[in-house]
Every structure is written in C-alpha cells, then in structure tokens.
PyMOL Python script that loads the backbone (N, CA, C, O; Angstrom):
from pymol import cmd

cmd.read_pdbstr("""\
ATOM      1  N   UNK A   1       6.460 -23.131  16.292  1.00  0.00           N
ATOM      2  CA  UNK A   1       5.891 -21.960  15.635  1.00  0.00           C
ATOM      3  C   UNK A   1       6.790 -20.761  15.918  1.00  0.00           C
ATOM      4  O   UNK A   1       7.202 -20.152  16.905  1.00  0.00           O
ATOM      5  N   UNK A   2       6.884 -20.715  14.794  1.00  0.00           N
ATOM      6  CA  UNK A   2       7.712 -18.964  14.860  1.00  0.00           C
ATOM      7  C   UNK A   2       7.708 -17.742  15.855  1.00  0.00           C
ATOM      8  O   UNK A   2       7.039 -18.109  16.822  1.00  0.00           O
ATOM      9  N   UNK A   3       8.040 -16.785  16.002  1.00  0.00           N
ATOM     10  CA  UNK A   3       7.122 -15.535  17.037  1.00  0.00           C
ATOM     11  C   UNK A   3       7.032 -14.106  15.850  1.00  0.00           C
ATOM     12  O   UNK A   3       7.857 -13.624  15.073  1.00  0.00           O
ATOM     13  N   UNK A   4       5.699 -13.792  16.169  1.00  0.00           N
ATOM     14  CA  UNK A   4       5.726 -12.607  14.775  1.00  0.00           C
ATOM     15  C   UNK A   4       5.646 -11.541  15.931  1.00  0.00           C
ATOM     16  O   UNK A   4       5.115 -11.593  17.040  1.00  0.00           O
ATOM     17  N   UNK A   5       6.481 -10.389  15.178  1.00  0.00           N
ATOM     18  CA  UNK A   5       6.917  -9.609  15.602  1.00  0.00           C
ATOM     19  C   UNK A   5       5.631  -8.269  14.840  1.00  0.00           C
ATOM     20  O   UNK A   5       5.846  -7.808  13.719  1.00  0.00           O
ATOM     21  N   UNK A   6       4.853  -7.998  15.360  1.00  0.00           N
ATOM     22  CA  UNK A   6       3.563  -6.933  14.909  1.00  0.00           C
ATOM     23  C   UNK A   6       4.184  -5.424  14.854  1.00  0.00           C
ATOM     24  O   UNK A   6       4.915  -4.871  15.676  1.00  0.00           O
ATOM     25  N   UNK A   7       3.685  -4.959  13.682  1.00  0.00           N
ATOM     26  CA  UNK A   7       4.097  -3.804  13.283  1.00  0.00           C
ATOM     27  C   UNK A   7       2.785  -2.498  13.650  1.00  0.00           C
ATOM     28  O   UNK A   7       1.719  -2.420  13.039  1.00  0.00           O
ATOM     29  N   UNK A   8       3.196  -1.635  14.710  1.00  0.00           N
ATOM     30  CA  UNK A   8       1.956  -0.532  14.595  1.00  0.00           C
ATOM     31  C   UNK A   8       2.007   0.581  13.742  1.00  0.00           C
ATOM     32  O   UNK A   8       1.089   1.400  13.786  1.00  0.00           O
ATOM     33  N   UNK A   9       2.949   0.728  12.973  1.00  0.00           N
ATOM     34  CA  UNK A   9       2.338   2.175  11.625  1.00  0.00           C
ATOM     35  C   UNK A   9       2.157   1.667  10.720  1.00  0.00           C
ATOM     36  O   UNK A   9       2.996   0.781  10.556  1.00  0.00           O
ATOM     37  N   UNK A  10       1.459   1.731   9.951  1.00  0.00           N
ATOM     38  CA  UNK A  10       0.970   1.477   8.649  1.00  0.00           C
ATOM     39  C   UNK A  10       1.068   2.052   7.583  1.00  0.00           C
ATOM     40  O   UNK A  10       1.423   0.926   7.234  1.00  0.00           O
ATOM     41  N   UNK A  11       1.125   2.766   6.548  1.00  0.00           N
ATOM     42  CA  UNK A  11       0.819   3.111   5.949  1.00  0.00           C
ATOM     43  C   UNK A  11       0.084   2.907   4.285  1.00  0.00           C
ATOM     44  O   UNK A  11       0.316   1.968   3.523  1.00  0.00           O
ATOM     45  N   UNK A  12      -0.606   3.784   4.094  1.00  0.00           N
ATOM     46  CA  UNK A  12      -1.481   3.326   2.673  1.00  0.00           C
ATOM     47  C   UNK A  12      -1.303   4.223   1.529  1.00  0.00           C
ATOM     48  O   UNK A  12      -1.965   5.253   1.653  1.00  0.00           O
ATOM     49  N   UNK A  13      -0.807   4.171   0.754  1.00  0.00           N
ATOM     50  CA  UNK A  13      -0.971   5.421  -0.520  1.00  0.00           C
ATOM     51  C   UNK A  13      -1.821   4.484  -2.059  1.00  0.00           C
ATOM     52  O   UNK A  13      -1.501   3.413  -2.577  1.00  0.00           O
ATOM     53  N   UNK A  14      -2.625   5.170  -2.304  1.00  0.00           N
ATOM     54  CA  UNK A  14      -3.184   4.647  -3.738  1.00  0.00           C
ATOM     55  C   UNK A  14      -2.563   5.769  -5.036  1.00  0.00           C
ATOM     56  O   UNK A  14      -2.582   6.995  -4.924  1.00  0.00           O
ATOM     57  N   UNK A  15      -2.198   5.249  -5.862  1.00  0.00           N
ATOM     58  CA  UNK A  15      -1.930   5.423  -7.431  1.00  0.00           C
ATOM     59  C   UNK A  15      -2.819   5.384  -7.994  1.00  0.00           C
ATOM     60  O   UNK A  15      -2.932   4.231  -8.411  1.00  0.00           O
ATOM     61  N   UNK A  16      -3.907   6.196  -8.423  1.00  0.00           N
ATOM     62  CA  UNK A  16      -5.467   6.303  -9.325  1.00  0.00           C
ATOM     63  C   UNK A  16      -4.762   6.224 -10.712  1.00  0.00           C
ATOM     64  O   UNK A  16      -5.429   5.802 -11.657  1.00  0.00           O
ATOM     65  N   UNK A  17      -3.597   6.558 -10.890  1.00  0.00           N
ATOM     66  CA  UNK A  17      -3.148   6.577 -12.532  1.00  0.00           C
ATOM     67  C   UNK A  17      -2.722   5.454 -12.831  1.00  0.00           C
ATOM     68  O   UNK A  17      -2.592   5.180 -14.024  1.00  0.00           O
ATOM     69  N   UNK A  18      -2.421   4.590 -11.917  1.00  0.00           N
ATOM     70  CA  UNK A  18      -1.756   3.007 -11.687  1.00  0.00           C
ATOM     71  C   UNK A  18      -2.677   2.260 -11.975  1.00  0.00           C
ATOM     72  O   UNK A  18      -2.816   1.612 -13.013  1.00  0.00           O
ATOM     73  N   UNK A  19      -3.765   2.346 -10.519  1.00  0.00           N
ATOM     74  CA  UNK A  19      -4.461   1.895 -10.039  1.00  0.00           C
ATOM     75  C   UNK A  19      -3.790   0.591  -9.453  1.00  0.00           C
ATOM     76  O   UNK A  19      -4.006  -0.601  -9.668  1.00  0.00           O
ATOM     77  N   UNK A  20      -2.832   1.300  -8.575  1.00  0.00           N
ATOM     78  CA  UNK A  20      -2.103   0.429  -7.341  1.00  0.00           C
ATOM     79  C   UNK A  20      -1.875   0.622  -6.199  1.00  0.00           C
ATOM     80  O   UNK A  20      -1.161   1.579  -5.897  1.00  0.00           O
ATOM     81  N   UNK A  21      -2.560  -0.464  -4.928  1.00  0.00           N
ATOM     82  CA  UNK A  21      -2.274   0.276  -3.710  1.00  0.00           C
ATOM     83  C   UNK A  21      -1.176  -0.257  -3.228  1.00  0.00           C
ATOM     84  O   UNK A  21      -0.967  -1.416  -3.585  1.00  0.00           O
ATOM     85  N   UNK A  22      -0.157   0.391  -2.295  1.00  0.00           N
ATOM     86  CA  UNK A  22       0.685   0.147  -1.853  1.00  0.00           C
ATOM     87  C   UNK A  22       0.913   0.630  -0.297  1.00  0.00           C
ATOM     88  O   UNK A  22       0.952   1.792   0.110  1.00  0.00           O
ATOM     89  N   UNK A  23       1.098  -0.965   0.697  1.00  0.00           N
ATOM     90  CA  UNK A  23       0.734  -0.705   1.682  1.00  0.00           C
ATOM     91  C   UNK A  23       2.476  -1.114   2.262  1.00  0.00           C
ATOM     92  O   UNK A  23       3.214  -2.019   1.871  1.00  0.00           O
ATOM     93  N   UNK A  24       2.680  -0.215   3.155  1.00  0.00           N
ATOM     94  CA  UNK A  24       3.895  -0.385   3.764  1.00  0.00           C
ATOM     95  C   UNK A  24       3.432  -0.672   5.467  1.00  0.00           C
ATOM     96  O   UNK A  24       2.536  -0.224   6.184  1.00  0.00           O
ATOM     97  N   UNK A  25       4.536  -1.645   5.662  1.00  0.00           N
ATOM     98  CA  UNK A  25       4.209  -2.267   7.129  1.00  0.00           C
ATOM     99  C   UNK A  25       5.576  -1.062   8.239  1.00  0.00           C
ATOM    100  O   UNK A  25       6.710  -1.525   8.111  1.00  0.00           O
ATOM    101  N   UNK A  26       5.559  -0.342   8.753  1.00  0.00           N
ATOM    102  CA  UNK A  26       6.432   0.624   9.509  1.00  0.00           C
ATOM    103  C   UNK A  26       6.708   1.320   8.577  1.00  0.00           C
ATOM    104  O   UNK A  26       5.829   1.234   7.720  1.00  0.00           O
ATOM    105  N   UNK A  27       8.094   2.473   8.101  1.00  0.00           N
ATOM    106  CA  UNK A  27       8.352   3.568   7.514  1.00  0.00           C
ATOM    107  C   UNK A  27       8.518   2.877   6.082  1.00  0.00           C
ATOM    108  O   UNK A  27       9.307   1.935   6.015  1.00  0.00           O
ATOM    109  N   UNK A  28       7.984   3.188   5.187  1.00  0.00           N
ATOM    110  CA  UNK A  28       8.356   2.664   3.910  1.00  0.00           C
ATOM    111  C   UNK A  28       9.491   2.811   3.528  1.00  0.00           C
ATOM    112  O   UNK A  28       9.758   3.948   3.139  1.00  0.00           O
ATOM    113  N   UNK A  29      10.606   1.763   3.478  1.00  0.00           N
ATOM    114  CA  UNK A  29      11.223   1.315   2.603  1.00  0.00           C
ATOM    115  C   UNK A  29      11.772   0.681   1.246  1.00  0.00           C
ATOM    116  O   UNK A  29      11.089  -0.203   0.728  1.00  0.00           O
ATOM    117  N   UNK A  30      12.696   0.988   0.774  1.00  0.00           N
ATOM    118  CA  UNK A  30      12.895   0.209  -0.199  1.00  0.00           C
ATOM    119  C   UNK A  30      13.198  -1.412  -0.020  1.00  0.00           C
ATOM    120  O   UNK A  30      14.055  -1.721   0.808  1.00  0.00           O
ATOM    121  N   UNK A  31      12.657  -2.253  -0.618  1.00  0.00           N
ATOM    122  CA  UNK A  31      12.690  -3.511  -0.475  1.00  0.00           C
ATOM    123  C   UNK A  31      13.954  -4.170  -1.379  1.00  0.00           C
ATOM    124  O   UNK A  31      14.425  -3.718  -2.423  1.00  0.00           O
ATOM    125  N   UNK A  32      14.222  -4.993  -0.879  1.00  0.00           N
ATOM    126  CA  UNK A  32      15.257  -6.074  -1.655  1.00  0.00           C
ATOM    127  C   UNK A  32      15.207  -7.333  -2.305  1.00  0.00           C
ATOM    128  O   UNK A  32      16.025  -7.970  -2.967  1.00  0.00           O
ATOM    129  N   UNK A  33      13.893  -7.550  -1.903  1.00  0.00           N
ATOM    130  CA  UNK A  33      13.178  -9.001  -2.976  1.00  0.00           C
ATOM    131  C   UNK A  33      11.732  -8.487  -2.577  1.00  0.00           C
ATOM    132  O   UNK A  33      11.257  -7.628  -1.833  1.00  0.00           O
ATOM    133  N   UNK A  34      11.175  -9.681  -3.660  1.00  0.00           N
ATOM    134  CA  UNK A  34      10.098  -9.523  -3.656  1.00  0.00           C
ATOM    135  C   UNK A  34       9.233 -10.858  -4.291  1.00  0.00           C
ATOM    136  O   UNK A  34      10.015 -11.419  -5.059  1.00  0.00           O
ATOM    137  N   UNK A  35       8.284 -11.386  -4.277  1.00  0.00           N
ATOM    138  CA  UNK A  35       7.209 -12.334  -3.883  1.00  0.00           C
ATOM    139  C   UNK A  35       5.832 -12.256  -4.867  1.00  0.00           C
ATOM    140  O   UNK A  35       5.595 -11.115  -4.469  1.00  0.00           O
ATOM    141  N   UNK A  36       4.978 -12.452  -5.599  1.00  0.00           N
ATOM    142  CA  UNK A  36       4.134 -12.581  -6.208  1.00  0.00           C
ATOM    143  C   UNK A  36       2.818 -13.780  -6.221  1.00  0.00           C
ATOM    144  O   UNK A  36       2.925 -14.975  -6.495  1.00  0.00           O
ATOM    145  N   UNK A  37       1.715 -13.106  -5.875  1.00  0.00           N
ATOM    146  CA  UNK A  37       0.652 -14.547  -5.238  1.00  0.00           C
ATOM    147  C   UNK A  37      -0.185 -15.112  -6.659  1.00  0.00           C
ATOM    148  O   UNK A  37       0.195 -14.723  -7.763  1.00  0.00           O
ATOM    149  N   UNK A  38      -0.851 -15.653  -6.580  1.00  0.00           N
ATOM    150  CA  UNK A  38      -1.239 -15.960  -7.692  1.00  0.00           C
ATOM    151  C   UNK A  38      -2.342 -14.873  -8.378  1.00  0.00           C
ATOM    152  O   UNK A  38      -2.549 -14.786  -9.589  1.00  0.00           O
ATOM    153  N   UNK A  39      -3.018 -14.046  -7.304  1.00  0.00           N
ATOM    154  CA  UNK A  39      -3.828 -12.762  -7.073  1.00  0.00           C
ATOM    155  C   UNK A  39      -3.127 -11.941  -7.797  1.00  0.00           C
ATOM    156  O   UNK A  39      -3.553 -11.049  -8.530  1.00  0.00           O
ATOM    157  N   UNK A  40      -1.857 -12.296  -7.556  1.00  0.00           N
ATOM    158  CA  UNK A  40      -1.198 -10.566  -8.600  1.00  0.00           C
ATOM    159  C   UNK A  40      -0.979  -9.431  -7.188  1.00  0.00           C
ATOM    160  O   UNK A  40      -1.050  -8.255  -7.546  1.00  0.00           O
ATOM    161  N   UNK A  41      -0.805  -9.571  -6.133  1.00  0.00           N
ATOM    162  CA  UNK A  41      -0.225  -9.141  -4.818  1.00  0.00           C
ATOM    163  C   UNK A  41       1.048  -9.207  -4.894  1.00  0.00           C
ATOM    164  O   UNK A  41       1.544 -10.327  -5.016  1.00  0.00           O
ATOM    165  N   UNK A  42       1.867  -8.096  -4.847  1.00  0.00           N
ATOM    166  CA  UNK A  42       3.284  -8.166  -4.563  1.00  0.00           C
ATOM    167  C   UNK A  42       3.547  -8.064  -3.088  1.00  0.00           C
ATOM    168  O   UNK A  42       3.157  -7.200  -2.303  1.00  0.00           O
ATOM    169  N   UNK A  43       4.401  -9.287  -2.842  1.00  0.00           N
ATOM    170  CA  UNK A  43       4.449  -8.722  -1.325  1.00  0.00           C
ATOM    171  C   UNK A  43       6.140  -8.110  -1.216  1.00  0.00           C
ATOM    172  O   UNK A  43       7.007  -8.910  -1.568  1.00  0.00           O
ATOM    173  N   UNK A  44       6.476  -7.079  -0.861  1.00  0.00           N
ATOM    174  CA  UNK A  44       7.842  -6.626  -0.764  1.00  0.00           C
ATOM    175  C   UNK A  44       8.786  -6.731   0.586  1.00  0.00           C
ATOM    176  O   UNK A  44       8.590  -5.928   1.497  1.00  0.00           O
ATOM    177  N   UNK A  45       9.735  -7.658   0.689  1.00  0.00           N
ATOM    178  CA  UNK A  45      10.418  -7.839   1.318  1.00  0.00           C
ATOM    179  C   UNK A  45      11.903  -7.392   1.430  1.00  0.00           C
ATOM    180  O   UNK A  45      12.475  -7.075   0.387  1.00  0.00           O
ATOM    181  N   UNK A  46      12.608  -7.337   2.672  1.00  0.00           N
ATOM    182  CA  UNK A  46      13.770  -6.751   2.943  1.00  0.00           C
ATOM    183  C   UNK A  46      14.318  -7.415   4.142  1.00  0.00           C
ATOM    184  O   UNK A  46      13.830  -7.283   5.264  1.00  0.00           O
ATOM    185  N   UNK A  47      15.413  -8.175   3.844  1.00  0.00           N
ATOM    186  CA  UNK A  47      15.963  -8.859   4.724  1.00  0.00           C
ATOM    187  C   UNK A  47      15.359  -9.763   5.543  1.00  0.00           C
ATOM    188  O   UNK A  47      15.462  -9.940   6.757  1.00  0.00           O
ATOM    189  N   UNK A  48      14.284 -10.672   4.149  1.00  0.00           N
ATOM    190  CA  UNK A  48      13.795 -11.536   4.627  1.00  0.00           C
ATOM    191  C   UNK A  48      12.560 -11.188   5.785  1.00  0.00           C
ATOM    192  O   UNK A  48      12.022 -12.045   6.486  1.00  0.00           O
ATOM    193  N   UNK A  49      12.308  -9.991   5.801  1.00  0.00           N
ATOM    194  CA  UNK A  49      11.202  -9.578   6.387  1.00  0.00           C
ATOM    195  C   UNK A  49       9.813  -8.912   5.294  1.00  0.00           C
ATOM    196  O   UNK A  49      10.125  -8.468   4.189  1.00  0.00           O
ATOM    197  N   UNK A  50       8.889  -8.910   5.572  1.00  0.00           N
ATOM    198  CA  UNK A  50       7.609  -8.404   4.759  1.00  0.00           C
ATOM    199  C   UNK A  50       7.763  -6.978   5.150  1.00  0.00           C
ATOM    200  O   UNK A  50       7.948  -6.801   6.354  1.00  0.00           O
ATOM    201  N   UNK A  51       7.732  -6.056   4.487  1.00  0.00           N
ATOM    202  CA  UNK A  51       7.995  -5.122   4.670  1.00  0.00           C
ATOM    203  C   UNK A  51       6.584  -3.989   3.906  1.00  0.00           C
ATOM    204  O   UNK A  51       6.311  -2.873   4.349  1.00  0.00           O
ATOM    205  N   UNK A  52       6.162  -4.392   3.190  1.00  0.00           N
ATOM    206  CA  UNK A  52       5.135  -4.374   2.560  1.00  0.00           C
ATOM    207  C   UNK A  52       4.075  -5.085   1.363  1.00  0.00           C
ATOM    208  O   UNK A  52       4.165  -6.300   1.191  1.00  0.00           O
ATOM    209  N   UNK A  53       3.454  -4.589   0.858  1.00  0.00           N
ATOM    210  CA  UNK A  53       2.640  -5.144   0.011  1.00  0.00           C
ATOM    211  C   UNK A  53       2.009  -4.494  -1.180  1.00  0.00           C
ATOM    212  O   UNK A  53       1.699  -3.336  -0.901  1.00  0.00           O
ATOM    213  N   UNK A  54       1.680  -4.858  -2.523  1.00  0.00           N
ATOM    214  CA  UNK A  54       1.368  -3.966  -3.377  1.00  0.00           C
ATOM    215  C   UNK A  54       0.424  -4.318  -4.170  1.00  0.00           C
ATOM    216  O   UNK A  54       0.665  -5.138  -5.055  1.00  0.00           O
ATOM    217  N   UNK A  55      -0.141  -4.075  -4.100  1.00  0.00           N
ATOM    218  CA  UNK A  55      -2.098  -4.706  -4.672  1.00  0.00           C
ATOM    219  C   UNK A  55      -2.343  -3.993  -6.001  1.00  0.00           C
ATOM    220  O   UNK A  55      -2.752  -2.835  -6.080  1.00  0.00           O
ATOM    221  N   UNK A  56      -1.974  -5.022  -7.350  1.00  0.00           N
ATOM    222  CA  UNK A  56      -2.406  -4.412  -8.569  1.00  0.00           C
ATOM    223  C   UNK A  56      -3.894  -4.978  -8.958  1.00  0.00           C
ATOM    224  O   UNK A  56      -4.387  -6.077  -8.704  1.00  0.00           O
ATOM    225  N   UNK A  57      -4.585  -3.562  -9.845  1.00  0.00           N
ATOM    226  CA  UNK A  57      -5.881  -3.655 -10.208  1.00  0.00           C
ATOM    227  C   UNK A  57      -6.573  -3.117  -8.511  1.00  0.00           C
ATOM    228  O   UNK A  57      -7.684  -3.535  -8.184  1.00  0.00           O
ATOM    229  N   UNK A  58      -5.810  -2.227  -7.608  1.00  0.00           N
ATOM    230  CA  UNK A  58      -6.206  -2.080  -6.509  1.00  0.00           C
ATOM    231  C   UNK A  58      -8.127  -1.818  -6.083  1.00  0.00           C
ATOM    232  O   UNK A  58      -8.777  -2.097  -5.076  1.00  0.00           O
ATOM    233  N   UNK A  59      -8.490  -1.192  -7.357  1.00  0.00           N
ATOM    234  CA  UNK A  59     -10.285  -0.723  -7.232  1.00  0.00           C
ATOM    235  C   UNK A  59     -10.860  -2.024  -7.716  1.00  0.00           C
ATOM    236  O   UNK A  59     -12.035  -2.136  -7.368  1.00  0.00           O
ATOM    237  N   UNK A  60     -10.483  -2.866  -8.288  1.00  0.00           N
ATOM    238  CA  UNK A  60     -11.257  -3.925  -8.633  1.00  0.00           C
ATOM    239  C   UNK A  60     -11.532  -5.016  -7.372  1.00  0.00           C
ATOM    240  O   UNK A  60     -12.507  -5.726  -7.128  1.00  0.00           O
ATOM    241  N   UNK A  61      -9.909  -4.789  -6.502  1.00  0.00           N
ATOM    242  CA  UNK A  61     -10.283  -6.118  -5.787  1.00  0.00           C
ATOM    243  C   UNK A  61     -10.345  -4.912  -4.460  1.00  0.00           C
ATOM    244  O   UNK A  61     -10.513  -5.551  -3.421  1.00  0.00           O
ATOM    245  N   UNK A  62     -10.293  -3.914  -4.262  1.00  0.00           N
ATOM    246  CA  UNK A  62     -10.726  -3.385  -2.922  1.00  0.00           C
ATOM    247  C   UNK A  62     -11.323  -2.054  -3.136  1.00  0.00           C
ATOM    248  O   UNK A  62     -10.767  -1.060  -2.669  1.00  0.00           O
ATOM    249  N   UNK A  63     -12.392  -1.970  -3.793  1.00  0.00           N
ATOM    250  CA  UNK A  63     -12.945  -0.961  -4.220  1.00  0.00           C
ATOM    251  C   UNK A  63     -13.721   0.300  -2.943  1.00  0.00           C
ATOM    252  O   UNK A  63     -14.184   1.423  -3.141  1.00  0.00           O
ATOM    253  N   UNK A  64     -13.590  -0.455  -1.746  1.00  0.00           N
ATOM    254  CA  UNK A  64     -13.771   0.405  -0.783  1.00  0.00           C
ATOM    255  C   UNK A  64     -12.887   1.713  -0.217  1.00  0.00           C
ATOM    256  O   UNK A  64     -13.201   2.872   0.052  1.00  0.00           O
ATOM    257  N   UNK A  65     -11.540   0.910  -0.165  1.00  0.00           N
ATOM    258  CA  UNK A  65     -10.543   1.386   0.179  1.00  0.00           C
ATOM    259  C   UNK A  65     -10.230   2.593  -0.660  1.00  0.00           C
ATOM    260  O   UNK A  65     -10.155   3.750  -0.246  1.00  0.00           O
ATOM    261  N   UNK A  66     -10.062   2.192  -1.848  1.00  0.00           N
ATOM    262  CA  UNK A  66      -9.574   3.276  -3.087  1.00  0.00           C
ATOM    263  C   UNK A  66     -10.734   4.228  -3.105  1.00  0.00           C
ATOM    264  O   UNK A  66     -10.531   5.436  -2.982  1.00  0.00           O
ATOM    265  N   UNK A  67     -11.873   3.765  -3.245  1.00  0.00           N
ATOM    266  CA  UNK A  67     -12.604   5.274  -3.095  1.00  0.00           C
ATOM    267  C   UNK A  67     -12.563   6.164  -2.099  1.00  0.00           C
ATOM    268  O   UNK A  67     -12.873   7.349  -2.226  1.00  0.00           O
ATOM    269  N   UNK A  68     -12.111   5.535  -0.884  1.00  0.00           N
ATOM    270  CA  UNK A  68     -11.631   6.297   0.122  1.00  0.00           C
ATOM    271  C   UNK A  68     -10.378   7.268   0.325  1.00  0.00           C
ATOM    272  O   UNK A  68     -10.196   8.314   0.949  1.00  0.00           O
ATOM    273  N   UNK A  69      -9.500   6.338  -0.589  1.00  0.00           N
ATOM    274  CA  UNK A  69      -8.055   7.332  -0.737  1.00  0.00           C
ATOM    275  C   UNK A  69      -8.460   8.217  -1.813  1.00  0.00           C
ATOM    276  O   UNK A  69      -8.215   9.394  -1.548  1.00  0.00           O
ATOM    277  N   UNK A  70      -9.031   8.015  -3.000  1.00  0.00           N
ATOM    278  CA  UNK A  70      -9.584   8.615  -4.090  1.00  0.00           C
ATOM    279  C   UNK A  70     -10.016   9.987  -2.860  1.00  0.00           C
ATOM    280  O   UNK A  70      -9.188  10.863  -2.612  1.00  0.00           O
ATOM    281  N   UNK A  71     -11.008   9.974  -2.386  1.00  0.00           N
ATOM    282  CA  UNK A  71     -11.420  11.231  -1.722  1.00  0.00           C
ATOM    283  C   UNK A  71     -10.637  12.163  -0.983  1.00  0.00           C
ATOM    284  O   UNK A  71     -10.668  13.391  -0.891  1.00  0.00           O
ATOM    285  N   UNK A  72      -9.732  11.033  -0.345  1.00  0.00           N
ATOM    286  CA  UNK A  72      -8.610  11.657   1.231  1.00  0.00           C
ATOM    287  C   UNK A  72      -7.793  12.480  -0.100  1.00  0.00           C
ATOM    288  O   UNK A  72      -7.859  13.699   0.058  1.00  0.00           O
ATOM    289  N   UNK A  73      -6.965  12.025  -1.499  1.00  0.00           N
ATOM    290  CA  UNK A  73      -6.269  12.904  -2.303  1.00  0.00           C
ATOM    291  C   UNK A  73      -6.885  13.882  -2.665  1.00  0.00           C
ATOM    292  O   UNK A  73      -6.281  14.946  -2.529  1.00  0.00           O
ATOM    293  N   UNK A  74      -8.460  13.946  -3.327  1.00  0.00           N
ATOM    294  CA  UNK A  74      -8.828  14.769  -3.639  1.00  0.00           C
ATOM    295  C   UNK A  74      -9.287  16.195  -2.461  1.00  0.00           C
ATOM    296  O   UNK A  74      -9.273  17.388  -2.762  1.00  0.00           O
ATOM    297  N   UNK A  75      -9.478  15.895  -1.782  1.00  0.00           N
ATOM    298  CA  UNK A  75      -9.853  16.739  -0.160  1.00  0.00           C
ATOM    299  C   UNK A  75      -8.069  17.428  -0.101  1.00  0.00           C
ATOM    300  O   UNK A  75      -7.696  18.601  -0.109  1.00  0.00           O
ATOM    301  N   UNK A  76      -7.549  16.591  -0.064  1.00  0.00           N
ATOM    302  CA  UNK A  76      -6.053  17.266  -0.106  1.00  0.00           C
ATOM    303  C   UNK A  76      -5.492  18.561  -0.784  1.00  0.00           C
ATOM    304  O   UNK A  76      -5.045  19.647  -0.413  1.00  0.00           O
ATOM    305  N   UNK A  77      -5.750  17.878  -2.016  1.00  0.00           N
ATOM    306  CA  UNK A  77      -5.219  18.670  -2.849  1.00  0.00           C
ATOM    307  C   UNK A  77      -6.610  19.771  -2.874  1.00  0.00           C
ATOM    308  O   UNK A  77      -6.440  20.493  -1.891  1.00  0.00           O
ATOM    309  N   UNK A  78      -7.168  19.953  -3.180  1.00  0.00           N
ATOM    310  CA  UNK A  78      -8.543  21.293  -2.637  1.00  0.00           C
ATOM    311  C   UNK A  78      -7.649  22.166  -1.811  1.00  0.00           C
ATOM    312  O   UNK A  78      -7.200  23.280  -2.082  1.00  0.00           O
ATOM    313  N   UNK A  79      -7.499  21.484  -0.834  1.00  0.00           N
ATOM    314  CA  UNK A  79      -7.133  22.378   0.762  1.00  0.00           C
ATOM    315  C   UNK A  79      -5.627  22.750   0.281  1.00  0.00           C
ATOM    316  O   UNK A  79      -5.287  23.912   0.505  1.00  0.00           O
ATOM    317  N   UNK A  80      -4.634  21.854  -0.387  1.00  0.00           N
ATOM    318  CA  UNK A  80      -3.709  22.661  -1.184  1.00  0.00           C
ATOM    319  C   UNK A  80      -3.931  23.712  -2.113  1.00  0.00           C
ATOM    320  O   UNK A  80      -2.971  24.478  -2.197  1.00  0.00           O
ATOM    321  N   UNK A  81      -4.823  23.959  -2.775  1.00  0.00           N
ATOM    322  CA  UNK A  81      -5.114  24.842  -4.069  1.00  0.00           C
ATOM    323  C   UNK A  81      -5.517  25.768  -2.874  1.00  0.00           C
ATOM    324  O   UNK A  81      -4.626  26.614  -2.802  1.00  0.00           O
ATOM    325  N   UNK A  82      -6.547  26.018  -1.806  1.00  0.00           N
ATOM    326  CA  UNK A  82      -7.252  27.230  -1.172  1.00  0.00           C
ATOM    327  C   UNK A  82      -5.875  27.855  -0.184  1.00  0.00           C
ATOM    328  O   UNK A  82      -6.006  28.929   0.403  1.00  0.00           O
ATOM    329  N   UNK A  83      -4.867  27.232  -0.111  1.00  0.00           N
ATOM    330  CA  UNK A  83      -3.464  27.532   1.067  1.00  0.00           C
ATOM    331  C   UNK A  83      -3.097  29.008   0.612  1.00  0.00           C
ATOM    332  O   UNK A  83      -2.177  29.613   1.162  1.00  0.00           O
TER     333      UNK A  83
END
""", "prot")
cmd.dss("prot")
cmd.show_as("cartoon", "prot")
cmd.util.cbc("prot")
cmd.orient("prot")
C-alpha cells in the first residue's frame, strides 16, 4: 500500500453562474491533466498528484454546501458595498 501524503488547507470557491464547485487540495494551482468520474467530478491533477477537484451541477449534488457559499459571497460582497 502506498503512503498518502494529507493535505491541511483546503480551499472551496462556488460559481452560482456555473453552478460549479471547485475544491483545491493546498494553494490552488493550475493543473496539468485531468480525470472525469462517471458523476461528472473532475478531479484535477498535476504531476500525477490530485491537486483538486471540480463538482459540476455543484447545488444539485451538494446542495448544502452551495447554499452556504451562496451566503459566505453574498455577506461579502454587502460588507464590500458598506467599506
């Protein structure tokens, strides 16, 4: 068995105009291949490492999540407009 090497930053950004989430495993990078599940999950890789992941139809299949970023953008941008 292999040894996986665990990543602690994460990051999450949702596309509401997409409606795509895109999750990066450490600093988002640009990837160099890439992978497709039968789900319609892109997983994005770089040098043969997973580097991230990209979830189309993101509110259909994780409708928790996106309403959550849905809010975290909208709260954002508010507190941008009152600056």
């Amino acid at each position: 068995m292999g040894k996986a090497e665990l990543t602690r930053n994460m990051e999450v950004d949702y596309d509401s105009v997409g409606d795509v989430l895109y999750i990066s495993f450490g600093k988002p990078q640009e990837a160099d291949d890439s992978d497709i599940t039968d789900e319609g999950v892109i997983i994005r890789l770089k040098e043969g490492k997973i580097v991230g992941l990209t979830i189309l139809n993101a509110s259909k299949r994780m409708p928790k999540i996106t309403r959550k970023a849905k809010a975290q953008t909208k709260a954002s941008e508010r507190k941008g407009i009152s600056d």
